[in-house]
BAMI-264643 format. One line per 10 residues: their letters; for each residue z, y, x of N, C-alpha, C, O. Coordinates in Angstrom, 3 decimals. Each point is the difference from the previous one (the first is absolute). Layout:
REM residues N
A	Z,Y,X,Z,Y,X,Z,Y,X,Z,Y,X; ...
This chain:
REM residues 127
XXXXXXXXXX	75.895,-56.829,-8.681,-1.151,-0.494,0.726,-0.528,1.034,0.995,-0.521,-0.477,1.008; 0.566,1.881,-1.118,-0.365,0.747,0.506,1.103,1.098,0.897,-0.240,1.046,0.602; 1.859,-2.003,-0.880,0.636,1.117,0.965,0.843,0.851,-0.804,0.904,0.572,0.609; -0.999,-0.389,-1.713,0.399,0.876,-0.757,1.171,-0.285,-0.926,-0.323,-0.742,-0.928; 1.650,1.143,0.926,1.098,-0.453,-0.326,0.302,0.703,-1.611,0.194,1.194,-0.230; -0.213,-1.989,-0.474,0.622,0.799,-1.151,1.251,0.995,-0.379,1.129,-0.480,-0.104; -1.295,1.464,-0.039,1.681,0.758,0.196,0.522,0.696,-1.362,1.010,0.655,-0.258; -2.155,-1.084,-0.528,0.342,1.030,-1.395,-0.651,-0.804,-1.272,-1.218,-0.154,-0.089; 1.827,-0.174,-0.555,-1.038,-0.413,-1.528,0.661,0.118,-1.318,0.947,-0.636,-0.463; -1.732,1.691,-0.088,0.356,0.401,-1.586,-0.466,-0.831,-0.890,-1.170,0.330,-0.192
XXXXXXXXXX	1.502,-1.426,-0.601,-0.819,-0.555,-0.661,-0.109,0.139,-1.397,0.588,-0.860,-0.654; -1.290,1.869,-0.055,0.223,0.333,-1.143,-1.100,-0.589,-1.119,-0.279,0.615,-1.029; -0.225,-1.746,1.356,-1.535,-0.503,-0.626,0.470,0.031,-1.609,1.064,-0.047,-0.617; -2.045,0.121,0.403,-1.133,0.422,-0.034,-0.766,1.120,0.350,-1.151,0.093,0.425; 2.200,0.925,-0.744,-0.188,1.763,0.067,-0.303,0.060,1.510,-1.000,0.585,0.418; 1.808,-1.148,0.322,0.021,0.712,1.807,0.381,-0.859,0.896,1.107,-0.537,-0.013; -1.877,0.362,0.756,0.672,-0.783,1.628,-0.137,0.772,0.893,-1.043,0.585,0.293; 2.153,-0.496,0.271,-0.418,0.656,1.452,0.627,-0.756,1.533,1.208,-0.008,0.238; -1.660,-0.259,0.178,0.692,-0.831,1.865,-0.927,1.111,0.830,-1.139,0.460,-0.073; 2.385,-0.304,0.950,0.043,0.871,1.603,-0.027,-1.448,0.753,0.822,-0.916,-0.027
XXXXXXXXXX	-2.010,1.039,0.677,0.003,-0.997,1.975,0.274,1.448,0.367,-0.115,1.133,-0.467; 0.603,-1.866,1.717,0.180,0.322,1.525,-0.172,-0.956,1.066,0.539,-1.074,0.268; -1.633,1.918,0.376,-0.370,-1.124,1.444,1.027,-0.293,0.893,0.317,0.651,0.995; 0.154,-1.624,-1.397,1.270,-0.527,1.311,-0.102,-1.634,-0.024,-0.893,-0.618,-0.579; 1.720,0.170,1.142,0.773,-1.665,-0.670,0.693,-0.324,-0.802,-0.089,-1.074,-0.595; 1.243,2.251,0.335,0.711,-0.766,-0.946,0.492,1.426,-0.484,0.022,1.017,0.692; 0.435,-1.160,-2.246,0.211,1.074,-0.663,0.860,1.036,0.254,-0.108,1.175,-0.351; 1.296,-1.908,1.230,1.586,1.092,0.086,-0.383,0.692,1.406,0.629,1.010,0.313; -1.410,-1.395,0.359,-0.687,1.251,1.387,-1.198,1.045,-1.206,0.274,1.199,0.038; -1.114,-1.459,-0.719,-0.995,0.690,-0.470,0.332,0.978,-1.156,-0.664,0.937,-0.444
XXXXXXXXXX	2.052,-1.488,0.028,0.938,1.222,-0.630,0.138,1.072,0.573,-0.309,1.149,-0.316; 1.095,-1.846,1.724,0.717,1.239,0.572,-0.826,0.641,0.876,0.439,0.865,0.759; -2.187,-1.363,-0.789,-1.006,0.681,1.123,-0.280,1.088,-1.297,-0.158,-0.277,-1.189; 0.157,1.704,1.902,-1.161,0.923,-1.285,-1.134,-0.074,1.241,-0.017,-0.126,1.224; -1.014,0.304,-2.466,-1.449,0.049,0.293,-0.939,-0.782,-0.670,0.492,-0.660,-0.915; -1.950,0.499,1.120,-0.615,-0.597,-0.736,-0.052,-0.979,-1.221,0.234,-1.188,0.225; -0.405,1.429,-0.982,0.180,-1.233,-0.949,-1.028,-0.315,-1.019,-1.004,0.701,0.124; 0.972,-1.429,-0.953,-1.085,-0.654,-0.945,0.633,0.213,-1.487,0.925,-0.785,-0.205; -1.198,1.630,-0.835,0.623,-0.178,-1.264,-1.565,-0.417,-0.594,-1.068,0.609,0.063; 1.541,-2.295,-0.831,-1.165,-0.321,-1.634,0.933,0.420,-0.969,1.178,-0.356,-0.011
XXXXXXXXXX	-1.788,1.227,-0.923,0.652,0.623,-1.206,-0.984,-0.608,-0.869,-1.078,0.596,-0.004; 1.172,-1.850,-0.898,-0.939,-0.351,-1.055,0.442,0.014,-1.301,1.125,-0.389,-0.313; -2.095,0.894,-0.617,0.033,0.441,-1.312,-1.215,-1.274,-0.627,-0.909,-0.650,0.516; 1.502,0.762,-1.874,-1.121,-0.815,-0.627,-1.435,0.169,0.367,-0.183,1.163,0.361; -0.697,-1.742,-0.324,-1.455,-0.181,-0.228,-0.998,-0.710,-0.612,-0.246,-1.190,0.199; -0.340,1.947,-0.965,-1.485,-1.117,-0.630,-0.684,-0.475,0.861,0.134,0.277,1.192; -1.069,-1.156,-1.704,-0.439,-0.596,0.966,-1.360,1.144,0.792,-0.340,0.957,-0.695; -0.097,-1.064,1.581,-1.153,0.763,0.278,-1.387,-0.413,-0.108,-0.225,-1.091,0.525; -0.436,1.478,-0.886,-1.321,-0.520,-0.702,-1.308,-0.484,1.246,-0.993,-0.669,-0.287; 1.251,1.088,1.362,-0.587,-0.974,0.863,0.297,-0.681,1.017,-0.635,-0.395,0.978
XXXXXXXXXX	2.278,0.252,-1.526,0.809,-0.822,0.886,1.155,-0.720,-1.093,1.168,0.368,-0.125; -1.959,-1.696,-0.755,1.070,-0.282,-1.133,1.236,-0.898,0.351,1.038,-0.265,-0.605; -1.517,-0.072,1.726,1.138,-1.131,0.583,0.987,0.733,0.517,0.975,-0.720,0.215; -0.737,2.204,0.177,0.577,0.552,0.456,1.256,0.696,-0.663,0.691,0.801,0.630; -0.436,-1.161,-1.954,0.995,0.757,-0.835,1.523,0.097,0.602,0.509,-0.806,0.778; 0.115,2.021,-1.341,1.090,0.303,0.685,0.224,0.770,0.888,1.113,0.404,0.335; -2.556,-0.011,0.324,0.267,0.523,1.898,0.779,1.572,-0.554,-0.082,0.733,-0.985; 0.997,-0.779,2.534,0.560,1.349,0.082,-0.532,0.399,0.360,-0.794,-0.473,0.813; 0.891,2.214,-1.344,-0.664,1.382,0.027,-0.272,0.255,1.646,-0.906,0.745,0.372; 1.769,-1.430,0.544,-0.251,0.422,1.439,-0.746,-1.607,0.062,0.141,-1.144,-0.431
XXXXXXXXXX	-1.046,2.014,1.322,-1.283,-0.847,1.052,0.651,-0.435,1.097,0.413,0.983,0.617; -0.137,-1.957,-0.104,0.802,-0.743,1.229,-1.278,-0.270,0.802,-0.755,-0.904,-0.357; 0.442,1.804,1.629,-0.787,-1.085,0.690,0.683,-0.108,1.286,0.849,0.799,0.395; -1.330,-1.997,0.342,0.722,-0.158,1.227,-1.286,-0.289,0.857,-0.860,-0.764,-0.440; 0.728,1.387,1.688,-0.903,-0.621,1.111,0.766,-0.473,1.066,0.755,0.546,0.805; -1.349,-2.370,-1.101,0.869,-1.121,0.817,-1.001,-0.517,1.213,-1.186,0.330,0.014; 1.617,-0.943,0.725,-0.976,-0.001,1.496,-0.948,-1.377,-0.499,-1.209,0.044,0.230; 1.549,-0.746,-0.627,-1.115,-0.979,-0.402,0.755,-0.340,-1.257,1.181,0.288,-0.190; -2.119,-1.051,-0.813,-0.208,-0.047,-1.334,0.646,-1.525,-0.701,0.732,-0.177,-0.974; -1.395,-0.835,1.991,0.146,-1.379,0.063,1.475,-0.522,-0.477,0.326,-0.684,-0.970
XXXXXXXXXX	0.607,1.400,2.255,0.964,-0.454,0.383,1.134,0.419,-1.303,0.799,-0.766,-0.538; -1.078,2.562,0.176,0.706,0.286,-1.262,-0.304,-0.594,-1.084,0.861,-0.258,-0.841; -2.504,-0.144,0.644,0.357,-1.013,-1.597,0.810,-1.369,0.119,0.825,-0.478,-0.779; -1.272,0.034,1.889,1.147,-1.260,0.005,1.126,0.609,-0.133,0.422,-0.083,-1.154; 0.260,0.680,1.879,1.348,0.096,-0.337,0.550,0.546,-1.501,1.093,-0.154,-0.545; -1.927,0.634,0.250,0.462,0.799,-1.349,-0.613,-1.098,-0.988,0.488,0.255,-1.101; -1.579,-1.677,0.963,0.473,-0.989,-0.939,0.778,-0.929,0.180,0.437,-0.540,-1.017; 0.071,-0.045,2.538,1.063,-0.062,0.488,1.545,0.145,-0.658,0.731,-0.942,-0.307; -0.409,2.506,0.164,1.226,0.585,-0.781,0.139,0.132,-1.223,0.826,0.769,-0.492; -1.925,-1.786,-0.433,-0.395,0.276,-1.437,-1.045,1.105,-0.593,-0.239,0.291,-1.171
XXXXXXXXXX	-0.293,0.217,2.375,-0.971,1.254,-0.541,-1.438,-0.885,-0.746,-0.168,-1.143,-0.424; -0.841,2.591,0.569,-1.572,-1.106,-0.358,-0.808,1.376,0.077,0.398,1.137,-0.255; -1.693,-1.594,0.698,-1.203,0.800,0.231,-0.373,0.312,-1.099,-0.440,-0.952,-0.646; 0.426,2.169,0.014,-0.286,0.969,-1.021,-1.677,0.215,-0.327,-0.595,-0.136,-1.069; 0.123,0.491,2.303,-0.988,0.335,0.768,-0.664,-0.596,1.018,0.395,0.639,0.975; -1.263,-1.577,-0.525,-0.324,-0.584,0.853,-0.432,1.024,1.344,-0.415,1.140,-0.210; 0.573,-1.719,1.666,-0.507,0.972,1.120,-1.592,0.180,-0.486,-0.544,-0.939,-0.582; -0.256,2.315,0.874,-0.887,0.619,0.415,0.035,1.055,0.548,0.899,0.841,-0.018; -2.526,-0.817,0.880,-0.445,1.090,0.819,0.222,1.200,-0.830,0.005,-0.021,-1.230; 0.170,1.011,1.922,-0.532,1.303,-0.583,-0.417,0.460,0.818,0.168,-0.416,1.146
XXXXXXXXXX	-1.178,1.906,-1.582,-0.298,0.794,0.950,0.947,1.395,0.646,0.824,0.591,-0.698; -1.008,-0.360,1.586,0.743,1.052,0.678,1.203,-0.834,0.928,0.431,-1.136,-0.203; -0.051,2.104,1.285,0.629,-0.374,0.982,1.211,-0.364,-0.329,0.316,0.571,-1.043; 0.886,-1.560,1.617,1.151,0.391,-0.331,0.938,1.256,0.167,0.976,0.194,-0.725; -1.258,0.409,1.466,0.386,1.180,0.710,-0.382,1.280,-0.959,0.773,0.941,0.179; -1.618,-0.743,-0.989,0.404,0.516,-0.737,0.592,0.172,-1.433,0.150,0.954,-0.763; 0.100,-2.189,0.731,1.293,0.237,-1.568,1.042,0.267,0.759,0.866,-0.401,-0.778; -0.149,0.855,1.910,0.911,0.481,0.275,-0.141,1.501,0.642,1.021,0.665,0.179; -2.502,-0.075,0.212,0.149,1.266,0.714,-0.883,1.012,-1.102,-0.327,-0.459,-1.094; 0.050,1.567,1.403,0.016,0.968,-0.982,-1.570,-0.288,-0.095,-0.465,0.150,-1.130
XXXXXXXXXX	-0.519,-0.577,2.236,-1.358,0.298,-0.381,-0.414,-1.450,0.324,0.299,-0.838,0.850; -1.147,0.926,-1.946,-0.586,-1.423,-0.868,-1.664,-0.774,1.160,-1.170,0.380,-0.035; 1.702,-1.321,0.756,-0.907,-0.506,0.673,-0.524,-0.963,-0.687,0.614,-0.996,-0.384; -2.352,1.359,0.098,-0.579,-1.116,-1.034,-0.243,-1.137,1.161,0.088,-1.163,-0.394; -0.338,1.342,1.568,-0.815,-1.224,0.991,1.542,-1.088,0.103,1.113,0.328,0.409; -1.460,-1.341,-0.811,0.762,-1.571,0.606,0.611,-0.208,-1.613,-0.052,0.750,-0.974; 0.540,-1.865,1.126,1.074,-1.148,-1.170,1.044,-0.197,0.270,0.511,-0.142,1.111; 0.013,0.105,-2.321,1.484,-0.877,0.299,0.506,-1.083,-1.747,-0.362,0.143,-1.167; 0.970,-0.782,1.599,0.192,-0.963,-0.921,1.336,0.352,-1.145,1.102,0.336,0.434; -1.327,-0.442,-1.642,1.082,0.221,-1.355,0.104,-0.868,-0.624,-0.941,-0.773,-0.177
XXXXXXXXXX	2.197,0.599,-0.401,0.380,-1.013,-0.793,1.379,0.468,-0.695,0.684,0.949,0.382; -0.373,-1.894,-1.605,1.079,0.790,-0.594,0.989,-1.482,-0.169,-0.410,-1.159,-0.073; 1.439,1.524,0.051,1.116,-1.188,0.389,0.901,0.377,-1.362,-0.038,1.163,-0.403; 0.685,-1.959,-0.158,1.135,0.053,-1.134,1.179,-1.054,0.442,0.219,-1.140,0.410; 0.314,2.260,-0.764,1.736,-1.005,0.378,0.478,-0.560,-0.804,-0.608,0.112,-1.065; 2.024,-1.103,1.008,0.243,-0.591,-0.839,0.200,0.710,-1.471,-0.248,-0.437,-1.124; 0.824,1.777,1.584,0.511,0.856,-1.393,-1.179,0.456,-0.347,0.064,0.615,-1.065; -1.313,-0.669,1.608,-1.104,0.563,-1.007,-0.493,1.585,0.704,-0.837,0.766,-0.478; 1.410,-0.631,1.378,-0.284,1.582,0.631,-1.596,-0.471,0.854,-0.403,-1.162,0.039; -0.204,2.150,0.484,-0.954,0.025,0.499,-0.629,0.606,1.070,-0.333,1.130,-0.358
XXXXXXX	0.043,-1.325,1.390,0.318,0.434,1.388,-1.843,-0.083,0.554,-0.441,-1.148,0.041; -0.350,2.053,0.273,-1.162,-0.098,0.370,0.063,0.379,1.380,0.487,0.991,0.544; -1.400,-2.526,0.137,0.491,0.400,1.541,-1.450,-0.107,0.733,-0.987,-0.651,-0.340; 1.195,1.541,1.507,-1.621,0.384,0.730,0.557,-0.701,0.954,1.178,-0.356,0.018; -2.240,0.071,1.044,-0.028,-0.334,1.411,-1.415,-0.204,0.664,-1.003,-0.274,-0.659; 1.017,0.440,2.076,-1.364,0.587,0.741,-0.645,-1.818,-0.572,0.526,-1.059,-0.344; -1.878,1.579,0.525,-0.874,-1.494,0.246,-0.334,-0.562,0.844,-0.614,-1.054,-0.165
C-alpha cells in the first residue's frame, strides 16, 4: 500500500517475525537496490494497559507521515486493513516530529491503521 516491497521474511511465530520492505515496486529491483530499508522484528506481547485492543504490537513504532489522511484509510480498508485508532487533532506542528526542535504552535492529524496480519502502522498528516 505504501510502496514497499517485501524482500525478506523469517517466520518463526511465535518466538520471532521478522520482514525487510524496501521502497521500490517490485521485490527483484529492491533486492538488488542497497540502501534504505524498513525491518518489523516482532516478539510476543501482553497486552498494554492503556491500549487493550492493541495486543501483539511490535517492539518497533512504525510511523509514517502521509500527505493527506482520507485517502490512506480508504485504501488501507479497501486492502482488508481497519482503523485501529480513529483520525484526531493534535497539538504541535507537523514539521516537527520529523526535525530536531519541537514546534508547539499548529496541528496535525493521527490515526493508527492495522493491516490484515495485525501489524500496526501510526500515520500523521498536516491539517
Amino acid at each position: 500500500m505504501f510502496g514497499f516491497a517485501q524482500i525478506r521474511r523469517i517466520d518463526a511465530r511465535p518466538q520471532f517475525l521478522e520482514i525487510v520492505l524496501k521502497p521500490d515496486a517490485d521485490a527483484a529491483s529492491a533486492r538488488a537496490a542497497f540502501g534504505a530499508a524498513l525491518i518489523i522484528i516482532s516478539h510476543p506481547a501482553s497486552a498494554q494497559a492503556d491500549l487493550p485492543g492493541l495486543q501483539g504490537w511490535a517492539r518497533a513504532h512504525l510511523l509514517l507521515i502521509v500527505p493527506e489522511m482520507a485517502p490512506i484509510l480508504a485504501r488501507s480498508t479497501a486492502n482488508g486493513g481497519s482503523v485501529a485508532i480513529a483520525p484526531s487533532v493534535a497539538q504541535g506542528s507537523l514539521e516537527s516530529e520529523v526535525q530536531a526542535h519541537l514546534d508547539k504552535v499548529g496541528t496535525h492529524v493521527g490515526a493508527m491503521i492495522e493491516d490484515p496480519a495485525g501489524n500496526f502502522v501510526e500515520l500523521l498528516a498536516a491539517k
